[in-house]
N, C-alpha and C positions, 0 to 999 in steps of 0.2 A: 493483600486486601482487595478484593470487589466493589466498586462505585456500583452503589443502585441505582437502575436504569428507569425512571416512567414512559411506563406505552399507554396506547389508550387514549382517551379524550381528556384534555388538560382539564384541571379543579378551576379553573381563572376563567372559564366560559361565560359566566356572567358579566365580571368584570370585564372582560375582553368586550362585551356585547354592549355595556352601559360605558364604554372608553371610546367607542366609534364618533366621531364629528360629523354626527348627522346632515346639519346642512349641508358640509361642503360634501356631502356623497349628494345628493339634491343635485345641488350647483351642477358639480361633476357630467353629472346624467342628464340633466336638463341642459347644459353645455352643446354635448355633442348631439341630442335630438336638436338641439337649432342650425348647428351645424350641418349637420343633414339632411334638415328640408333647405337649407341656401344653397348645398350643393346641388340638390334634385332642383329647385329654382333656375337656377343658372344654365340647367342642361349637363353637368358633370357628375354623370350619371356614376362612372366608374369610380371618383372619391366620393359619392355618395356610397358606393358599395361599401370603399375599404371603410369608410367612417363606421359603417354599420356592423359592421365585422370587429372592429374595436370598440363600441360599445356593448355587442351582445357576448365580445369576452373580458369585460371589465369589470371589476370587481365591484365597482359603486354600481353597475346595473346588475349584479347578481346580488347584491344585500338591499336594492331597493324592491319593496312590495308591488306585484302585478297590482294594476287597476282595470279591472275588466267595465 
């Protein structure tokens, strides 16, 4: 017998989308932008880079909305 395999985009999309803890993605991202203006404050330019590098590949700042 064969197990049927799903590919493709899950049916749970919604629910996966309405299950996110909004705030604490906020928190998250808002976190490390203060982080990283205390780094650039202080002169430690280089943990201000890596800070910046771990929020631009964070998952809470890729689901948070640009504000131009």
């Amino acid at each position: 017998m064969m197990k049927e395999q799903s590919f493709g985009a899950s049916s749970d999309k919604v629910s996966d989308w309405q299950a996110i803890d909004w705030p604490k993605v906020r928190q998250q991202v808002r976190r490390l932008q203060l982080r990283i203006a205390k780094a650039i404050g202080a002169g430690k330019h280089g943990r201000a880079k890596a800070l910046s590098w771990l929020l631009t590949h964070s998952q809470s700042a890729k689901l948070t909305p640009r504000t131009d």
